[in-house]
N, C-alpha and C positions, 0 to 999 in steps of 0.2 A: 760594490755597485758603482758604474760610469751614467753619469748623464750625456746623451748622445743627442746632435742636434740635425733638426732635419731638413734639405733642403727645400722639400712642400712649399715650407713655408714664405720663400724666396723664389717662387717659382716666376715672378716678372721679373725679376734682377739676374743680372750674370750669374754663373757660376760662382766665378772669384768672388764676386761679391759676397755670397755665401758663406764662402770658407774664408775671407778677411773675417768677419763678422765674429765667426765660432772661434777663429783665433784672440781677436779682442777678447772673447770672454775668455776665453783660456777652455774652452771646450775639445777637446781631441778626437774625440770620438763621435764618426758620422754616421749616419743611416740613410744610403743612397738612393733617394727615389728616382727613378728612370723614366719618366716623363720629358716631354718636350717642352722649352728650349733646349734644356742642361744635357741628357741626352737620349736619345731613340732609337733604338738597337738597328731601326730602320733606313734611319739617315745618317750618313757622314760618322757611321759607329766606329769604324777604325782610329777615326780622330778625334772624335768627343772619346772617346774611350784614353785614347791616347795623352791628350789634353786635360781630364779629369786626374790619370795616376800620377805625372808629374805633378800637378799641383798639390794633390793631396797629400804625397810622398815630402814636395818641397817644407811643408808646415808638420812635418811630424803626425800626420792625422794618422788615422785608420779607420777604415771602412768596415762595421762591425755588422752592417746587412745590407741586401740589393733586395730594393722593393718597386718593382716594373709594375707602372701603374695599370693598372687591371678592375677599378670599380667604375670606370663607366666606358662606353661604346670606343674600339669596337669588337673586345675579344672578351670569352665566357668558354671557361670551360665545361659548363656544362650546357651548352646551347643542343638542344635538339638537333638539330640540323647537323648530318656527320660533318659536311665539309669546312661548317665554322667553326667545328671544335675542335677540328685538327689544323686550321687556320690557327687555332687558341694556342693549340698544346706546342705549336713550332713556334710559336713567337717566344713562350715560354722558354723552350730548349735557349732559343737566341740568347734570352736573357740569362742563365744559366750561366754559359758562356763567357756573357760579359762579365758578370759577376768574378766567375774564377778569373778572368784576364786583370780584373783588379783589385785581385787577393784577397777576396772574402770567399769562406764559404759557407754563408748563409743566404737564403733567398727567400723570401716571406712570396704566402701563398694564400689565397681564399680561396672558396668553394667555387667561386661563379652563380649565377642567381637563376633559377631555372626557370622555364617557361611557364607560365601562370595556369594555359588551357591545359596544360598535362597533371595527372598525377604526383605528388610530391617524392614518391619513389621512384618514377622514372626517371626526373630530376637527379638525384642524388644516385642512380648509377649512372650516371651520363659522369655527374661531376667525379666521382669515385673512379669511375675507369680512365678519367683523364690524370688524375692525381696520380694515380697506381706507375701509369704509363711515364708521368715525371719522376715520381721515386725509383724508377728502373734505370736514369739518367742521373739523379743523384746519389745514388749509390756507389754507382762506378766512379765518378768524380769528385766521391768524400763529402760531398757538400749535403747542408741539413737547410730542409723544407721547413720553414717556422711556418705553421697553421693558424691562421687568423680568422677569428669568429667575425663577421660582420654584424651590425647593428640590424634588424627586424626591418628597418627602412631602407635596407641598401640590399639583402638577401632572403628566399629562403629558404636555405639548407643548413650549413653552420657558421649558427647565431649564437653558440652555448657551450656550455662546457662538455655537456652528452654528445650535442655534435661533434666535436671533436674528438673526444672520446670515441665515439662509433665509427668515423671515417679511419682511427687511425689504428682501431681495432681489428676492420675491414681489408686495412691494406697491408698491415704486416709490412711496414718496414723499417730499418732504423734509421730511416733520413729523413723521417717526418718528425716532428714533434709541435706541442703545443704552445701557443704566445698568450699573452692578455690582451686587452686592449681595454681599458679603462672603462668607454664610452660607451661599445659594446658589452660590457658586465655590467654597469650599472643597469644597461636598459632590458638588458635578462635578468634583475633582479638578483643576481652574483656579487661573491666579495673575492680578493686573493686567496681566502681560504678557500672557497670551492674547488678554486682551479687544483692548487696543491693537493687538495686529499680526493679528487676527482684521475688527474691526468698523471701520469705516470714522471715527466720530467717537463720542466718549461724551459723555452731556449731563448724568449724575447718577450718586451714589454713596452705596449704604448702609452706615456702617460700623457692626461691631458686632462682639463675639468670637462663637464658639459652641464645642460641646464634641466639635464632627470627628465625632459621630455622628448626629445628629438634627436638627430647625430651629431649636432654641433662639436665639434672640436675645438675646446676656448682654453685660452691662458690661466694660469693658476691661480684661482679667485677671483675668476671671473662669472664663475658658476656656481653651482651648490654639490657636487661630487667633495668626500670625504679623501681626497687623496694624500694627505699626509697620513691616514689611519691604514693607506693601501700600502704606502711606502713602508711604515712600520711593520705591516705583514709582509711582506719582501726580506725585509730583517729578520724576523722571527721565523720565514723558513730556509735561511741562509742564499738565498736567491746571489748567485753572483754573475750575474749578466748585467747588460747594459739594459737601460730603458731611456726611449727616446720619446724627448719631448714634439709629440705629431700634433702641432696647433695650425689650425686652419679656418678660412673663414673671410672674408672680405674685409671684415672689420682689420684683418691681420696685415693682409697682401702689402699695402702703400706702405709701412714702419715692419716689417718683420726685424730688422733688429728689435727695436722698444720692444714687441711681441714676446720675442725667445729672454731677453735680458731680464725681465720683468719676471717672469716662470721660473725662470735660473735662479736669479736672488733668493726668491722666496725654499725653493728649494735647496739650497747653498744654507738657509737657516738649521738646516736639520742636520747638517755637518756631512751631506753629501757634494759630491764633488763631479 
């Protein structure tokens, strides 16, 4: 297992700034979130694109997932409305795209969060027909859909391990697969054991503490989440992916160095790397 460090969490500072930072710690392994500054598939993508792989390439890194910000306004894939969701599903392809253009091919995915006045089954085939339509695009171009359960507070469709389970049962493909995300298990009342004897292969993992009541995203003992107990299941079911530390949070933004360094250490104790 690689600990991978995320740029979220640097999201006021340059890019470079970023990946100076993972370089000091001796971090390699990144997980590119596609937000704006750093980049937006929408603005100046030919050269943030372009501007991202030399650097990354320059420092020996590697980009082990593309995760194009999608939990708040203005894209859902499962928005009611056709013409926003196919607004949703192109911005997606875009990012796709970008992804392959800098050599990953993994793209982390959620549900989309459905409209509250409708039925929670219309919902989830709005989101489900949108997913399907993307796995029909990563299919062709190799690339694997890591499936992210959201927290209760940010979705709901898939929040859970059934959820994902059901979507990905639903879609039949092999370019979807399932992730963790710490935050989100805990506050499903889920451990790593669930996911592994629930989902058929996991392709990603978010680690991060939180405070068992809300989605907070906190630095390692900053909370009360057991996550060296999560880590040790990671181990015991040979998990060899990457998992990125996704810390967020105001508290974070002004020092994201001290942030990540601090999480790092502490996991750096367990003889991970």
């Amino acid at each position: 297992m690689k600990v991978a460090g995320m740029n979220i969490t640097f999201k006021h500072f340059p890019f470079s700034y970023f990946l100076n930072s993972m370089e000091q710690l001796g971090i390699t392994s990144i997980e590119l979130w596609a937000g704006e500054p750093h980049l937006y598939v929408y603005r100046n993508a030919l050269e943030s694109i372009g501007s991202i792989k030399k650097e990354v390439k320059s420092r020996n890194m590697d980009i082990i997932c593309y995760t194009p910000e999608q939990c708040v306004y203005p894209y859902n894939i499962a928005a009611a409305d056709s013409q926003w969701r196919k607004t949703s599903m192109d911005y997606f392809i875009e990012n796709m795209y970008a992804a392959l253009e800098l050599e990953t091919n993994m793209m982390l995915i959620t549900s989309g969060i459905g409209d509250f006045s409708l039925p929670k089954e219309e919902s989830w085939k709005y989101s489900c027909d949108s997913i399907y339509q993307l796995s029909k695009v990563a299919e062709r171009e190799g690339m694997t859909l890591a499936l992210e359960p959201l927290t209760k507070f940010e979705s709901n469709l898939v929040i859970d391990t059934q959820g994902v389970k059901r979507m990905i049962e639903e879609i039949q493909s092999s370019s979807i697969k399932g992730m963790i995300d710490t935050v989100a298990m805990q506050l499903a009342g889920e451990t790593p054991d669930d996911y592994f004897s629930i989902l058929p292969e996991l392709s990603h993992f978010h680690l991060m503490d939180g405070d068992g009541h809300s989605d907070a995203h906190l630095g390692m003992d900053d909370g009360i989440l057991p996550w060296r107990e999560y880590i040790k299941s990671l181990q015991n079911h040979h998990y060899q992916g990457a998992f990125t530390l996704e810390i967020m949070g105001s508290s974070y933004y002004q020092d994201p160095q001290q942030a990540v360094r601090k999480s790092y250490y502490k996991i750096k104790e367990l003889g991970i790397e």
